[in-house]
C-alpha positions, 0 to 999 in steps of 0.5 A: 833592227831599224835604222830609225833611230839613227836617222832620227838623231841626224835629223836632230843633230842638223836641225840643232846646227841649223839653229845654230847659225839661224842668227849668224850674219852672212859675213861672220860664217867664215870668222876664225875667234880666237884661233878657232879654225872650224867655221860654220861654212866649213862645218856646213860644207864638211858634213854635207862631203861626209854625206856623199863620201858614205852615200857613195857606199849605200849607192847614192850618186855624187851630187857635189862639185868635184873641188868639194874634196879641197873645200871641204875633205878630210885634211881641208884647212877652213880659212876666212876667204869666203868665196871659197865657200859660197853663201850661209844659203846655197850651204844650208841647201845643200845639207839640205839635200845631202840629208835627204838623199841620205835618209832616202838611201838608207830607208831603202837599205834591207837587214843584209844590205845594212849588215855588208862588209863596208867596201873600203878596207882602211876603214873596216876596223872602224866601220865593220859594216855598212850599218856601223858606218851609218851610225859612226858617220851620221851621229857620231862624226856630225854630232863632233862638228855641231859640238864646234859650232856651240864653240864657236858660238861663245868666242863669237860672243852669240846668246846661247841656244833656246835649248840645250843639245842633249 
């Protein structure tokens, strides 16, 4: 079983994000409408930490500042200070590269190495495996914060996307 699809869908999904914030000036990347905490940088920065956390298990070497755990980890708190979070371009790049190491890692990966107990125990009950972590994480959790950011979107009163993200 390939993982194509799976590495297709996160394709589309970060090229949907990235049409979403294509119109987003600068300064509005860190805005919170409306009580909205999950701002584009830290949706941006949040995916990308997902990408190293999950590579860290398909062997892909850590890549990222070590304060993005703070800036951007599991139980971060987005704010509107944004230096904490760099420009709209350094993040773009770096999703950039957490995507391709990941499609890169994961094209490597043979039936029994996708079909490996996922190393982390806490997590088994959801990812029994390394193949279902691959999946969950990059569809599944990605897909979830690029639903935010067509949220986000409307209380920011931005025209609608040229298409739908089906």
């Amino acid at each position: 079983m390939t993982m194509k699809p799976v590495l297709h869908s996160f394709a589309y999904c970060l090229d949907f994000l990235r049409e979403q914030v294509e119109d987003v000036p600068e300064a509005d990347m860190v805005a919170q409408p409306n009580g909205i905490m999950n701002h584009p940088a830290w949706v941006i920065g949040h995916i990308t930490f997902a990408c190293q956390l999950l590579g860290g298990a398909v062997g892909v070497s850590r890549w990222l500042p070590k304060d993005w755990n703070s800036r951007f980890g599991t139980g971060s708190v987005p704010t509107t200070d944004a230096t904490l979070y760099g420009t709209k371009e350094e993040l773009l790049a770096k999703l950039r590269e957490a995507q391709s190491r990941m499609t890169q890692a994961v094209e490597q990966l043979d039936e029994s190495q996708l079909d490996r107990v996922f190393p982390v125990e806490s997590y088994r009950a959801v990812f029994p495996t390394i193949r279902h972590a691959l999946t969950q994480v990059l569809i599944g959790h990605t897909a979830n914060h690029v639903g935010q950011l067509s949220v986000w979107r409307r209380a920011m009163n931005l025209p609608s996307m040229r298409r739908g993200f089906e």
